[in-house]
FIKE-873587 format. One record per residue (C-alpha): residue in one letter; x, y, z. Coordinates in steps of 0.25 Angstrom, whole numbers. Layout:
<semars>
+---+-------+-------+-------+
! r !    c1 !    c2 !    c3 !
+---+-------+-------+-------+
! A !     X !     Y !     Z !
...
+---+-------+-------+-------+
</semars>
This chain:
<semars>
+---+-------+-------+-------+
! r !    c1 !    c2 !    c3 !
+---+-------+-------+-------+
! X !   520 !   327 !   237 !
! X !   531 !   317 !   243 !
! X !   545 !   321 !   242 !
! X !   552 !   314 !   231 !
! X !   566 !   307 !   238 !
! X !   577 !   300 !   228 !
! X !   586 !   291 !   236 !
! X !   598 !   291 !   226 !
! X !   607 !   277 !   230 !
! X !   618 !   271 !   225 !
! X !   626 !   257 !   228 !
! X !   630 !   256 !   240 !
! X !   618 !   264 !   248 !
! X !   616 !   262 !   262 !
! X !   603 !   254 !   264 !
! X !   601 !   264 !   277 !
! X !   603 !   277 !   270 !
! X !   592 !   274 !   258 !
! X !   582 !   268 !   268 !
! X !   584 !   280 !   278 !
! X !   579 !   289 !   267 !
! X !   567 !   279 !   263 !
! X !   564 !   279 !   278 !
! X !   565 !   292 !   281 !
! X !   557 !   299 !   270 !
! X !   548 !   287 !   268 !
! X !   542 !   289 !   281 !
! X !   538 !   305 !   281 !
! X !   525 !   306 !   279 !
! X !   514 !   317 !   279 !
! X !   504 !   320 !   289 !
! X !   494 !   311 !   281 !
! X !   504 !   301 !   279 !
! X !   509 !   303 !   265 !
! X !   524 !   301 !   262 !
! X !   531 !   312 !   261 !
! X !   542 !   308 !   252 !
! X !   544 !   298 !   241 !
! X !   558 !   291 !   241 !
! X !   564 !   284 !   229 !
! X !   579 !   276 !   228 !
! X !   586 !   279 !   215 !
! X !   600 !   274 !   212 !
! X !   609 !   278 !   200 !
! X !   603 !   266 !   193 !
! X !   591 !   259 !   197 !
! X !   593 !   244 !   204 !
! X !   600 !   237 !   214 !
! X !   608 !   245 !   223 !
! X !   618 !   241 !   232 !
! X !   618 !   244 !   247 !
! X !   631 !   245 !   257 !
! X !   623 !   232 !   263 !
! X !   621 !   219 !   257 !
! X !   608 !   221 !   250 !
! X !   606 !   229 !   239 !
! X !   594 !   240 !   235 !
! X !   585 !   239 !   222 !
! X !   584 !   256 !   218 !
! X !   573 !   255 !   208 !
! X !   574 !   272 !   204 !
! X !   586 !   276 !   196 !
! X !   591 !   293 !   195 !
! X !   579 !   297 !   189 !
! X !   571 !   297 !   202 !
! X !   582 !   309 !   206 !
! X !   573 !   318 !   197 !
! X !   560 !   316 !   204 !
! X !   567 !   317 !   219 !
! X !   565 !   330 !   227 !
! X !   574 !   323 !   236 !
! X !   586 !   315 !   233 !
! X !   593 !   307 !   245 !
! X !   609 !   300 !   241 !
! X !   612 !   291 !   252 !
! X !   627 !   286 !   254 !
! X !   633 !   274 !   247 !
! X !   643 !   265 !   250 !
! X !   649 !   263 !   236 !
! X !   656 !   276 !   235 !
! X !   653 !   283 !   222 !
! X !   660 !   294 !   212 !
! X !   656 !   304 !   220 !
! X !   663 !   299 !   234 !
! X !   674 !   295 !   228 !
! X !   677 !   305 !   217 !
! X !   668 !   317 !   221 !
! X !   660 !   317 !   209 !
! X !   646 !   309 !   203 !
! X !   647 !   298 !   196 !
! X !   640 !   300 !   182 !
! X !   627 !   293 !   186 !
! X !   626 !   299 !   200 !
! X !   627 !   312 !   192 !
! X !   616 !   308 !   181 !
! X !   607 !   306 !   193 !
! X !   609 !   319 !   201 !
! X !   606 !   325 !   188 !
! X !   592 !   321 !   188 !
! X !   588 !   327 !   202 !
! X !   581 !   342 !   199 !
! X !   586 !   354 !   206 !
! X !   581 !   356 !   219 !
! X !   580 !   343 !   224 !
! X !   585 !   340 !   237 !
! X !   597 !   329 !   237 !
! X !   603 !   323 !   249 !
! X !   610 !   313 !   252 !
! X !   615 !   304 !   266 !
! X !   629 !   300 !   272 !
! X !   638 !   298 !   259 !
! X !   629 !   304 !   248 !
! X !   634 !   318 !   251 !
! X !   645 !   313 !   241 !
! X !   635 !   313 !   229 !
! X !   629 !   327 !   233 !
! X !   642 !   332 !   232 !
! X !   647 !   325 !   220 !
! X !   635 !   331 !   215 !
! X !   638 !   345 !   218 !
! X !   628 !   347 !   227 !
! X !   634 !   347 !   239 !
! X !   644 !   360 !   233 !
! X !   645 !   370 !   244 !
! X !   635 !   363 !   252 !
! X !   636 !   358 !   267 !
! X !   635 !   344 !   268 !
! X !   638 !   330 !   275 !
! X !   643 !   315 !   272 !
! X !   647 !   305 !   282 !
! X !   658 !   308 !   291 !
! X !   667 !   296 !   286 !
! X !   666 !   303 !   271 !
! X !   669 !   317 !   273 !
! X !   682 !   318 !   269 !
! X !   680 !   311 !   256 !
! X !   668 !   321 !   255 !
! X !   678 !   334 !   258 !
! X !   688 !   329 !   248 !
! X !   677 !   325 !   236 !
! X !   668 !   337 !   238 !
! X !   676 !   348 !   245 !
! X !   665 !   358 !   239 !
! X !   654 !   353 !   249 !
! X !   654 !   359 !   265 !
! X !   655 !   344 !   271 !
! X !   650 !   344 !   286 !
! X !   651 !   328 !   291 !
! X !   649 !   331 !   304 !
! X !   632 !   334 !   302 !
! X !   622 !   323 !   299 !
! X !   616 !   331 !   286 !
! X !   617 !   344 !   280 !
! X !   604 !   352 !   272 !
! X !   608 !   360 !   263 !
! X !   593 !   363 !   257 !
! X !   593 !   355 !   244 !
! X !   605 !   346 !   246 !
! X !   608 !   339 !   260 !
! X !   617 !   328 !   266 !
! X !   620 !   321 !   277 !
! X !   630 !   313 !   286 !
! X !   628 !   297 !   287 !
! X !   615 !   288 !   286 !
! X !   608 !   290 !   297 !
! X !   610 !   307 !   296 !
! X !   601 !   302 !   284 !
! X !   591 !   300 !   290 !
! X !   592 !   313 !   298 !
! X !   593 !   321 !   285 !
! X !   581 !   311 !   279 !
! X !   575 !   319 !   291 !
! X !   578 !   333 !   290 !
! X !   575 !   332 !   275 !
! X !   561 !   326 !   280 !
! X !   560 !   338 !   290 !
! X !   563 !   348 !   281 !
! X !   552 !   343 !   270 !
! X !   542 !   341 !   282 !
! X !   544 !   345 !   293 !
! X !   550 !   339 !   308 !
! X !   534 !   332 !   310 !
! X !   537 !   324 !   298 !
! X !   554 !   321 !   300 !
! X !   549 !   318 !   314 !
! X !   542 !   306 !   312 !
! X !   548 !   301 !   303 !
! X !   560 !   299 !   312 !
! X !   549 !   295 !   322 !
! X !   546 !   284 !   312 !
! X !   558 !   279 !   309 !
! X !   565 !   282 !   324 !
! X !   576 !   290 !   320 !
! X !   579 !   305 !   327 !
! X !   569 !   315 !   320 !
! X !   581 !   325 !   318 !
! X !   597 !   326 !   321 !
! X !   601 !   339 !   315 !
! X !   609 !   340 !   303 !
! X !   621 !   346 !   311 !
! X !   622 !   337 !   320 !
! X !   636 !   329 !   320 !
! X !   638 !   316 !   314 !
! X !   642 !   303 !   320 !
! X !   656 !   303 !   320 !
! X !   663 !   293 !   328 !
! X !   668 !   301 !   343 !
! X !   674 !   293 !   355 !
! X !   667 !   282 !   363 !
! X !   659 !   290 !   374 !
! X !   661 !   285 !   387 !
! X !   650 !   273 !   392 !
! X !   647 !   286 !   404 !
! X !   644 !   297 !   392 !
! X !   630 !   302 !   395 !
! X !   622 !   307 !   385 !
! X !   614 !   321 !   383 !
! X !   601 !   311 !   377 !
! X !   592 !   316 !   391 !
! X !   597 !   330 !   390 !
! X !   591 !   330 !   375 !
! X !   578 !   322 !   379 !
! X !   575 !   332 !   391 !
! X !   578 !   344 !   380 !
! X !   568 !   339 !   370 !
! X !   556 !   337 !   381 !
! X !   560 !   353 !   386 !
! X !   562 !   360 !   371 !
! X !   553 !   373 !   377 !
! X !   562 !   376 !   388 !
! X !   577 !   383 !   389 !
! X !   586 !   371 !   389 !
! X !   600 !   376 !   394 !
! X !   611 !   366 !   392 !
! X !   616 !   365 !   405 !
! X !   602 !   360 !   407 !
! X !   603 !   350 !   398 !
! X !   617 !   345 !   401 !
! X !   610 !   346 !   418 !
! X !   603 !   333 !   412 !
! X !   613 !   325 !   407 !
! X !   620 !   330 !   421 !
! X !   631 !   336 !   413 !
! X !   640 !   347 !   411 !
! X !   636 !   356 !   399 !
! X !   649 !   356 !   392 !
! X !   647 !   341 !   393 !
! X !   634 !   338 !   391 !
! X !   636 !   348 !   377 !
! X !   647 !   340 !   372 !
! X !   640 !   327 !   374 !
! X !   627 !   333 !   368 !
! X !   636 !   337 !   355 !
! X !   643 !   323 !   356 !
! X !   628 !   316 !   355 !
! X !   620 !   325 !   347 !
! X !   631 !   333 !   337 !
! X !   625 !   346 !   342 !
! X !   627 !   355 !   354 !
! X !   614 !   356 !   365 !
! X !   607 !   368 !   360 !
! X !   610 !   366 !   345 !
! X !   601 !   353 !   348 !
! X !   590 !   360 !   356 !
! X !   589 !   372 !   346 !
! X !   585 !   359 !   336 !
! X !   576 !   352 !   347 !
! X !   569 !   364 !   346 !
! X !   568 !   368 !   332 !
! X !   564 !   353 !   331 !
! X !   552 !   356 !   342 !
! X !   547 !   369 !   335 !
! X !   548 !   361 !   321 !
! X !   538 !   350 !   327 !
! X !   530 !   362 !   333 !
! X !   529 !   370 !   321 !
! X !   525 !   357 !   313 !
! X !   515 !   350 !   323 !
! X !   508 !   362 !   330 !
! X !   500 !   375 !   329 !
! X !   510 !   382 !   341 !
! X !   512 !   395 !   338 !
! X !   528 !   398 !   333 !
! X !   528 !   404 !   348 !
! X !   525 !   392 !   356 !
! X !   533 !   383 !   347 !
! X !   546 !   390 !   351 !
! X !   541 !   389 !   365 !
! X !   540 !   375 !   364 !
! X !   551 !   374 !   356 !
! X !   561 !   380 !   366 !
! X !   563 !   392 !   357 !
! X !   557 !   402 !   366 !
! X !   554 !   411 !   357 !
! X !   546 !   412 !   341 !
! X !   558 !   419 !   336 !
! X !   568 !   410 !   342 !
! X !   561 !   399 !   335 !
! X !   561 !   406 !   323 !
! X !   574 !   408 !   324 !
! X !   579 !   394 !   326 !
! X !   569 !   389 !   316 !
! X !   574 !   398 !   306 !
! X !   589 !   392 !   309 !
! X !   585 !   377 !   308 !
! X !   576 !   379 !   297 !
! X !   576 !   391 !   289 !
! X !   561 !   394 !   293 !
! X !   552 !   402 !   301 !
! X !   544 !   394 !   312 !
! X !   530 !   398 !   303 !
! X !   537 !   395 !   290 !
! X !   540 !   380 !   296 !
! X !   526 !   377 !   302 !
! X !   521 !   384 !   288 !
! X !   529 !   372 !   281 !
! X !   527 !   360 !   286 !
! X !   513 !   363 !   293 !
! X !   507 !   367 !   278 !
! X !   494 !   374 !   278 !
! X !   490 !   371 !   291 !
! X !   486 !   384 !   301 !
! X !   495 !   385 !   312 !
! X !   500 !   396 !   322 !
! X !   514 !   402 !   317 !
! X !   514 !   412 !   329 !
+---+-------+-------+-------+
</semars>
């Protein structure tokens, strides 16, 4: 049964953030080719809708459809609304939060973090906006753990993340976690974007102007990716951008918002996932192919990035089918 999505908009939605979600959710589909999710736009009040470009959107659900969603997605907006401008919801905003049942996963992108927390929901809770808001977030909803420096946050039911294009990364990891990394996989294969750019890694604030002769760490991560199964010091990959390690780490944490082996342990959880998924290999022989080394190790790292067993994992998103745990 398909995943029920709610894309709750309002006037001044970015014609981006809405079709990201459309995109993104629109194109998973099962290994017979079946959608996996059916996505729905709903506004406050059904209609005409207007965009922060020079066209408008016809929204033909209104707040009821919230009650059927097992998902519910609030993009930014670019009319700011009670709840960025006075910390709370407006009276209709709150009517329709009131329809969605317990248990129903919310999220929202870029500036709709502001009516999670205006909502309560964000209370205690680690969470992110755009970068430009967050100190009208602090000051409005000082209850909420603001991180703007990561691209999205997961807190099981409720997540958020960074600016519109960190929505199609937690569009993503939301696909991932419902399916599986086969699944998340193609559909960024499909629509050309990077398959996965961990929560944690940094946004995109504005640093200096490299200089033109700034050399990139791009080969280093390519040669990686092709040699997963091996040891991989990093004076070994800093050797293949013929620099130092103390520079070739900073310029690897300037491009990619994460140090060099925070980045291969994800390469590699990344590499086990597809494993688990796509083959019979036994638990041993994926963490040899993964670069683990060893079964325990990848359990252990498995465990840390997921919160499962390597079994438990293959058991989810392989169903029924008979395969070798090892």
């Amino acid at each position: 049964m398909a995943i029920r999505v709610a894309v709750l908009v309002r006037h001044g939605v970015m014609p981006m953030e809405l079709g990201l979600v459309h995109q993104l959710f629109g194109r998973a589909l099962s290994p017979a080719g079946d959608p996996l999710y059916e996505v729905v736009t709903c506004a406050l009040v059904p209609g005409e809708i207007r965009t922060d470009a020079d066209f408008p959107i016809r929204v033909a659900h209104g707040p009821e459809a919230l009650a059927a969603a097992d998902t519910v997605i609030v993009p930014a907006s670019h009319e700011y609304d009670e709840s960025e401008t006075l910390g709370r919801l407006s009276a209709a905003m709150a009517d329709a939060f009131a329809r969605i049942r317990p248990g129903t996963r919310i999220a929202s992108i870029c500036t709709g973090a502001f009516v999670l927390a205006a909502a309560g929901l964000l209370d205690g809770r680690r969470a992110t906006t755009h970068w430009r808001s967050g100190d009208q977030f602090r000051k409005l909803y000082p209850a909420v753990h603001l991180d703007p420096d990561v691209l999205y946050t997961d807190d099981g039911d409720v997540l958020t993340s960074a600016g519109e294009a960190s929505g199609i990364d937690l569009c993503l990891h939301m696909i991932r976690c419902d399916h599986g990394a086969a699944v998340a996989n193609e559909v960024a294969r499909v629509t050309v974007v990077p398959p996965h750019r961990e929560g944690g890694q940094a946004q995109y604030i504005r640093r200096p102007m490299p200089e033109p002769q700034f050399s990139s760490t791009a080969r280093a991560r390519a040669w990686a990716l092709e040699h997963l199964d091996r040891p991989l010091a990093l004076r070994e990959l800093a050797a293949r951008e013929s620099m130092s390690v103390r520079t070739f780490t900073r310029r690897f944490r300037d491009e990619v918002g994460i140090s060099p082996l925070q980045w291969l342990t994800q390469q590699r959880v990344e590499r086990a996932r597809h494993l688990l998924e796509e083959t019979d290999l036994s638990v041993d022989r994926i963490a040899a192919d993964a670069g683990f080394g060893t079964a325990a190790s990848l359990r252990q790292h498995l465990q840390a990035a997921l919160g499962v067993s390597p079994s438990a994992y293959r058991s989810t998103f392989r169903g029924g089918e008979s395969v070798m745990v090892g």
